[in-house]
VMD Tcl script that draws the C-alpha trace (Angstrom):
set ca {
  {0.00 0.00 0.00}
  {2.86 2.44 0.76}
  {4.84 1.98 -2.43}
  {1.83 2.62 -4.00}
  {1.12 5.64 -2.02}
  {5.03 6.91 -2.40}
  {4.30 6.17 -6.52}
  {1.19 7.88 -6.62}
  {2.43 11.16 -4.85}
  {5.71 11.29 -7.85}
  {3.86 10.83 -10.06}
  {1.20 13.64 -9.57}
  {4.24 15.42 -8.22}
  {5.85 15.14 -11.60}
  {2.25 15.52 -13.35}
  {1.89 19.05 -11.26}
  {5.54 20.26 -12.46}
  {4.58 19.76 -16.04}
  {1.50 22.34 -15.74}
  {3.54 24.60 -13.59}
  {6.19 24.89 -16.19}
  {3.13 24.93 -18.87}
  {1.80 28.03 -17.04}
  {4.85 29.94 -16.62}
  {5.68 28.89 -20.68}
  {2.75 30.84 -21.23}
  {3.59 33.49 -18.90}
  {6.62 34.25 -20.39}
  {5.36 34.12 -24.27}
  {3.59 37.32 -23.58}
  {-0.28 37.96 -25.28}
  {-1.52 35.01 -27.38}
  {-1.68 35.80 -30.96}
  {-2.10 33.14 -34.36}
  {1.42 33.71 -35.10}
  {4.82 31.55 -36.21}
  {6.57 34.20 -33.43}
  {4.31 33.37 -30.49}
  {4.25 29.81 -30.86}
  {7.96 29.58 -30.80}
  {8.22 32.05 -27.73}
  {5.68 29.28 -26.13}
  {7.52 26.03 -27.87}
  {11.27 26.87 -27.77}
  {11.61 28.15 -24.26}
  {13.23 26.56 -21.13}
  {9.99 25.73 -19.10}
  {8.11 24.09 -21.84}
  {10.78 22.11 -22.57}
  {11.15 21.22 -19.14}
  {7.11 20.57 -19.22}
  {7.62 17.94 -22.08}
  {10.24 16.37 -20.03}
  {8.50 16.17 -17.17}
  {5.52 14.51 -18.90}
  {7.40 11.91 -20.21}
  {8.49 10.83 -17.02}
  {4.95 11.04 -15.60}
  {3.92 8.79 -18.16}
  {6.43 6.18 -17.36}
  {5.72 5.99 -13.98}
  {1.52 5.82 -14.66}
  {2.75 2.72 -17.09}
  {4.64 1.23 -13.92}
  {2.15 1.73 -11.84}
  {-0.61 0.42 -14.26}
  {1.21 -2.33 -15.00}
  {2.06 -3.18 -11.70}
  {-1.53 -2.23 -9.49}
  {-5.17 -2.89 -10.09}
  {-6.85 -0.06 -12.66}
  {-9.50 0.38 -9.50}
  {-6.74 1.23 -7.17}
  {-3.67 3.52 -9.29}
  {-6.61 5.63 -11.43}
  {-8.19 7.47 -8.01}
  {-4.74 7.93 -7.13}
  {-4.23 10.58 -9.89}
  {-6.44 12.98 -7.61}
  {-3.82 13.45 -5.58}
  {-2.43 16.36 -7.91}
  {-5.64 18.05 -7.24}
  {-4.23 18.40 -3.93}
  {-0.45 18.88 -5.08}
  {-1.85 21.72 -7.36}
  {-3.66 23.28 -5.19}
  {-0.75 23.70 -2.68}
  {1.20 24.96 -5.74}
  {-1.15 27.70 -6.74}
  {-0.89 28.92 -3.26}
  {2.90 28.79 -3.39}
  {3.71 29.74 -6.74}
  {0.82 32.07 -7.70}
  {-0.06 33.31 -4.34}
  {-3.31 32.22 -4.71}
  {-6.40 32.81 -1.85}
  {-7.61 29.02 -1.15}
  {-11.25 29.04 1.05}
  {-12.02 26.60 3.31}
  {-14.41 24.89 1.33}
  {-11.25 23.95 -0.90}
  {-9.20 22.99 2.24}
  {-12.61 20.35 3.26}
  {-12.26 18.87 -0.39}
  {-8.66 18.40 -0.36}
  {-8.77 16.91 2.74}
  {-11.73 14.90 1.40}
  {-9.91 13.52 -1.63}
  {-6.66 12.50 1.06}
  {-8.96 10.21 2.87}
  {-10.54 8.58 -0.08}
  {-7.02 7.92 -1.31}
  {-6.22 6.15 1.66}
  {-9.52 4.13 1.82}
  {-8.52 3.11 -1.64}
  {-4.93 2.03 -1.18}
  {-6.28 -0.34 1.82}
}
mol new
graphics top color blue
foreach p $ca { graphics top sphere $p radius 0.5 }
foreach p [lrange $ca 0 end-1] q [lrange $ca 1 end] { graphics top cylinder $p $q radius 0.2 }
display resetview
């Protein structure tokens, strides 16, 4: 149950790094416009290269983990970016969370558990 646990949380870890660098990609690309110069500001920059990277190594850890773990068990465990994201926002975007938020993080955690039994 642990290892799954520990596998679950890199992987969303890894899953929530990839949209962080996706956001800050965009960030740093400047105002969206149909155009050959915005799409390589967006493509050919540091943190969505980074993004790709880290995708790739979230997928081959959901392919461990699917090959190793019932479908039932490793697919609720993807929720638990919900709650790495979350945390992120608040770190990296300085985000205002309510406490409804905090109740279904906290929600999602326990049903998480209950599923790795």
């Amino acid at each position: 149950m642990w290892r799954l646990i520990a596998l679950a949380l890199g992987q969303s870890a890894l899953l929530v790094a990839c949209q962080l660098l996706q956001k800050f990609a965009l960030m740093r690309a400047g105002e969206f416009a149909w155009s050959w110069a915005w799409f390589y500001r967006f493509f050919a920059n540091f943190y969505m290269i980074g993004s790709g990277m880290c995708f790739a190594a979230t997928a081959f850890c959901w392919l461990y983990m699917l090959k190793r773990y019932p479908f039932s068990m490793v697919y609720p465990m993807l929720s638990l970016a919900y709650v790495m994201g979350m945390v992120a926002a608040m770190i990296f975007f300085h985000e205002q969370i309510p406490v409804t938020r905090w109740v279904g993080i906290a929600l999602i955690m326990a049903g998480c558990i209950l599923i790795a039994r």
